[in-house]
N, C-alpha and C positions, 0 to 999 in steps of 0.2 A: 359271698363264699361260694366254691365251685361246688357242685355235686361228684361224689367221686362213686364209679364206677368201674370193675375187673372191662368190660366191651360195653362200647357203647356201638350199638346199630343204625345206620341214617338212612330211615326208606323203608316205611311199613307195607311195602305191597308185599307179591305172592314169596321173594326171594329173601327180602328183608324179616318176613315174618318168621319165614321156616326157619332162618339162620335164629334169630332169636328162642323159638321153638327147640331148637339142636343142642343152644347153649344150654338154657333153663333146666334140660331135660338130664343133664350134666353135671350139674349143682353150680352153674357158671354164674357171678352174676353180670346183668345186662338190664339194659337200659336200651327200649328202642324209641326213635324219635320219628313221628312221622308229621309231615307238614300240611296235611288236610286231618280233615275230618273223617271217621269211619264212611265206607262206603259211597265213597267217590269218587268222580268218574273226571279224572286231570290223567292219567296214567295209562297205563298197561295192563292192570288185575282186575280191571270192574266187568260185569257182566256176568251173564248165569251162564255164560256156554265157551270152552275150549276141548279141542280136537283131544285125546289122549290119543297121540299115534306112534304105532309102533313101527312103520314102516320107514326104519333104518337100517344100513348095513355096514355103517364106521364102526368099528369096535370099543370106541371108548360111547358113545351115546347107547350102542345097546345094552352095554354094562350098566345102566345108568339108567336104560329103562327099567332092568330085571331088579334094579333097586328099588325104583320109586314108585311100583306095584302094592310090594308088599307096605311102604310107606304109607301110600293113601289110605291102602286099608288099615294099618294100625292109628291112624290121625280120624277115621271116622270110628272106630272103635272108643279112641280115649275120648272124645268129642259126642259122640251119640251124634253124626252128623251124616249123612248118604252125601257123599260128593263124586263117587265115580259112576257109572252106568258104562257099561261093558256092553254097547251095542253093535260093539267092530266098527270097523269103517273100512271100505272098498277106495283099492286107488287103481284107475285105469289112466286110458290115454297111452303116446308113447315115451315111455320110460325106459329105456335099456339096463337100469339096476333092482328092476323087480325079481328077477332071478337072486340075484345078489342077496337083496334085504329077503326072500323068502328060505335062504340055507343060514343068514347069521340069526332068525330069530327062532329057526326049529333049532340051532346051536344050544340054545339058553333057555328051550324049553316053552317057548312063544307058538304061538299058531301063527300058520300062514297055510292059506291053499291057492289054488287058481281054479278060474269058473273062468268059461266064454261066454261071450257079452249076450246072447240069448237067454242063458241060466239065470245070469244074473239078474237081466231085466224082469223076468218070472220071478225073482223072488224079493226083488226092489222093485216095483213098479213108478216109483215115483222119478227115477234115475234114467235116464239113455245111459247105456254103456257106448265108450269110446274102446273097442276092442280086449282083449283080455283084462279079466280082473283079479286083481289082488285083494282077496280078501282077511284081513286079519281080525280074527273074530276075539284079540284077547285085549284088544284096543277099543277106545268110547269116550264117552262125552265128559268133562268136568265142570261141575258148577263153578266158577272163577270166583264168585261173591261169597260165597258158601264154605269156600276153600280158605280165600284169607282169615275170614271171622273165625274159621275152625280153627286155624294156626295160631291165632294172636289168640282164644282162649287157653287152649292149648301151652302158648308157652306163659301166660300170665298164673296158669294155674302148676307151673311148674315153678314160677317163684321169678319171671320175666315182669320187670317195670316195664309200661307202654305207654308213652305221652303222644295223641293224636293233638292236632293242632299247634305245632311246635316244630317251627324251620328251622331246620342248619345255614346259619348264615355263612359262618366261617370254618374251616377246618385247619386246625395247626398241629407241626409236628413236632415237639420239645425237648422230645429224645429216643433209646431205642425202644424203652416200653412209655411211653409219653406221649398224650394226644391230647389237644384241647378243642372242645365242639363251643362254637358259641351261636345262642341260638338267641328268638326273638326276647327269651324272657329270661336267661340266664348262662350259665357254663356249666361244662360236663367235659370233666377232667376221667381218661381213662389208660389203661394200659394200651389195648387196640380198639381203633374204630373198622368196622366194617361198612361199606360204603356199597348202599343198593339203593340208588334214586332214580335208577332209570333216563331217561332224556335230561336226568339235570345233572348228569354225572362229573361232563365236562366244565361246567361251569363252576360246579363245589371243588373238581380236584385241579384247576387250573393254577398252575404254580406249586402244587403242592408234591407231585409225582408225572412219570411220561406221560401224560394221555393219550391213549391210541385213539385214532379217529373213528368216530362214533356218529352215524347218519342218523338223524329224528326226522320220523318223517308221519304225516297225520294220515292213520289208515282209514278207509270206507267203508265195508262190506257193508251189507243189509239183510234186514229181517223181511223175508216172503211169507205170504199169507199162505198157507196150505188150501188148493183147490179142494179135498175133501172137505167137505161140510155138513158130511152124521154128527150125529151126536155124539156120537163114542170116536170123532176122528183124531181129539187130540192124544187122546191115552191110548191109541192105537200106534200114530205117529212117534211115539214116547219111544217104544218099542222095536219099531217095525223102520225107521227110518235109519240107515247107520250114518256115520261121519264118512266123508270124501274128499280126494285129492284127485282132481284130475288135471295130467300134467299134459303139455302140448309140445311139437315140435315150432317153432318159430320162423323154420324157413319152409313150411308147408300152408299156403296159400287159405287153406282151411279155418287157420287158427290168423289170420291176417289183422282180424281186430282185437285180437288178445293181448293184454299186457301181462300177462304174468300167466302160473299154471295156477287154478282153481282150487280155495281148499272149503270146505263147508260141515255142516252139521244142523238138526234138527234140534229147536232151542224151546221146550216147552213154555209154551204160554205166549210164546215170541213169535215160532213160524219157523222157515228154513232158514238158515243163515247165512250166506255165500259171503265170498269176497278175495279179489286180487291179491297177491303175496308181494309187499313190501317195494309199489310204485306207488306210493301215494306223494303228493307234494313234501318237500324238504318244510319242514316247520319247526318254529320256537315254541317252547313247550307252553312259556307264560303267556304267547299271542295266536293263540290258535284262534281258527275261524269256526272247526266243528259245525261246519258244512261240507256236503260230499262235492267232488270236481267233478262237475254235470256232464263233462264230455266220458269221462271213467265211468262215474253212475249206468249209463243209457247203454254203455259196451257189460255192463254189467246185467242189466235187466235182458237184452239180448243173449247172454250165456244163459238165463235162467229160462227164455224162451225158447233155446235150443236143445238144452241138457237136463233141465229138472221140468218135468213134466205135470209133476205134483207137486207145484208152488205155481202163482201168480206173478207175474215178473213186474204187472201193473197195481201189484197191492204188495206198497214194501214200504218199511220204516229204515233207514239210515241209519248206522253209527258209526260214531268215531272211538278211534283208538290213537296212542303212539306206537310205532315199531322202535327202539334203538335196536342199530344194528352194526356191526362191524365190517369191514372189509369183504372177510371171508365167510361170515356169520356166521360162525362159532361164537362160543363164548370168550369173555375175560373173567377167569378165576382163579386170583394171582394176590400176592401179599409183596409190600415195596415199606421195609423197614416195619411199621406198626399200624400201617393202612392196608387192611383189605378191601378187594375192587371185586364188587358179583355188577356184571356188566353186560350188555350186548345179545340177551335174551329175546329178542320180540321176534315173532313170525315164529320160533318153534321153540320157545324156553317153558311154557306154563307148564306143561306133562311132567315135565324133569323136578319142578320146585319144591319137591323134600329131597328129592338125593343132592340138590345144588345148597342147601342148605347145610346137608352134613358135610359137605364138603369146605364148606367158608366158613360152618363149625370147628372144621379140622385145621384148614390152616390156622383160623386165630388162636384157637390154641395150642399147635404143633403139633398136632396127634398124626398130622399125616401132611402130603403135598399136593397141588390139585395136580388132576393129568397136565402132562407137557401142553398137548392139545389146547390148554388153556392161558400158557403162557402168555403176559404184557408185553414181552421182548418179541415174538413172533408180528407185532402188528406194526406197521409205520407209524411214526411220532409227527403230526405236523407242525410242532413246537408250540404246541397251546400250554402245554404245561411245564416243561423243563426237569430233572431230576431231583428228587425227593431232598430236600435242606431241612438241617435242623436247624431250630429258632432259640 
């Protein structure tokens, strides 16, 4: 016999959770499925450390930051949980919309100032500045591990069912409020499913709806050992190091071994944290190698020999991640008949993951639309999936 369920959710990481989270909090019921086990590291959510940054100037993401502020703090609140740390984060290099993102975020009530790269270095010593700095002092760090556990008690204690270890094998659509999930140990019959699997997206919704084309690709960064070595340097570090984006121009000779622009953060217990934006090798998500690409790595430790001064570029540990990404990478958050798609987050989705959740709360239950901005129709269809058929 099926299990019946008002939403069923597929994809317990930071997006699948909140949405769950969103429903529960609602009196919705739901049913999340997630196909690993707690606190595991196949995805995009694992890990003690994500940038919370606010340096945007598109109007729909800074809407969207001013939301998902006050979120975190109401999610460590209902949780007893500290997941944000407000240590700013500085973004230099050449950027021509620092001006920009520092008028849309005094807009909404955000800080931003600018410091010349002297100031700055005085007050981050661990940092070379690359020319003027941005620094937005309302933005910091997020426990990523810390975060989902918070959400998934969070919505189980609002009355959210959570089955860990329970793949979606199949996804059928059987009518307009009709969806059928079949997984490795049973069925789950619901009104809407909401679909946040991250890299396995394309794979669950093939045939089932358009899929816009979605890159997986296996990221690198790594953890640096902090050259301070007092005693009191990590809980200084905690403090005293912010989160950074430093972006480069690509046809300036300078930046010749750069793949991408720089984003990092200070990972207590970890080290510094750096790494490339979203050129890492194309990857399947079930055959990953989670080994770093030695020739990326070594241009890597070289930036940290360059630009962070207070870290060791010769004492580092590796990690991997997935990015899914989109075209244009933005999001997809978009409903097609009684499937909703939270999609196409990596490289800048973790900060947003409660306002993205009230938002896949909202369309599943019609309480609202996502931004256009997010539309499924805006992205090219390589015909992996074809249009949404009832069965």
């Amino acid at each position: 016999m099926a299990h019946e369920v008002e939403t069923v959710v597929i994809g317990g990481g930071a997006m699948g959770s909140a949405t769950a989270w969103q429903l529960a909090r609602r009196g919705r019921s739901v049913l999340l499925l997630e196909r690993f086990e707690p606190g595991h590291a196949n995805g995009a959510s694992h890990g003690a450390s994500r940038n919370f940054n606010t340096a945007y100037a598109e109007p729909t993401y800074v809407a969207m930051l001013a939301e998902a502020l006050p979120l975190w703090r109401g999610l460590e609140s209902e949780t007893g949980s500290r997941l944000l740390e407000q240590v700013g984060i500085v973004n230099h290099g050449p950027n021509p919309s620092f001006d920009a993102v520092a008028d849309a975020l005094h807009a909404v009530g955000l800080g931003a100032e600018f410091l010349a790269p002297e100031a700055a270095g005085e007050r981050w010593p661990g940092i070379r500045f690359d020319g003027r700095v941005l620094h937005t002092p309302d933005a910091g760090r997020l426990n990523a591990d810390a975060a989902v556990a918070a959400l998934q008690a969070a919505a189980v204690a609002a009355g959210a069912e959570i089955r860990h270890g329970t793949r979606a094998l199949r996804l059928e659509v059987l009518g307009d409020d009709h969806v059928r999930v079949t997984t490795e140990t049973g069925v789950v019959d619901a009104r809407r499913a909401v679909v946040t699997v991250g890299a396995w997206t394309t794979g669950l919704l093939a045939g089932v709806l358009p899929v816009p084309r979605l890159v997986v690709t296996q990221e690198q960064p790594a953890h640096f050992a902090l050259r301070d070595t007092a005693p009191d340097a990590a809980e200084r570090a905690a403090v005293n190091w912010p989160g950074f984006n430093h972006a480069f121009d690509p046809a300036d000779p300078r930046y010749d071994h750069w793949y991408s622009p720089v984003y990092g953060m200070y990972t207590p217990g970890q080290g510094v944290k750096a790494g490339w934006h979203g050129v890492g090798p194309v990857t399947d998500p079930d055959a990953r190698s989670f080994t770093p690409e030695p020739v990326q790595l070594a241009a890597l430790q070289r930036y940290v020999r360059d630009w962070l001064p207070g870290a060791d570029p010769d004492a580092l540990e590796p990690v991997s991640c997935t990015y899914t990404t989109t075209a244009d990478e933005d999001f997809v958050l978009d409903r097609v008949g009684p499937v909703v798609v939270g999609a196409g987050f990596s490289g800048h989705g973790f900060k947003f993951t409660p306002s993205v959740g009230r938002i896949l709360a909202d369309i599943a239950t019609g309480a609202g639309p996502a931004p256009a901005r997010f539309a499924l129709s805006r992205l090219p269809n390589p015909g992996a999936g074809g249009w949404l058929t009832h069965r």
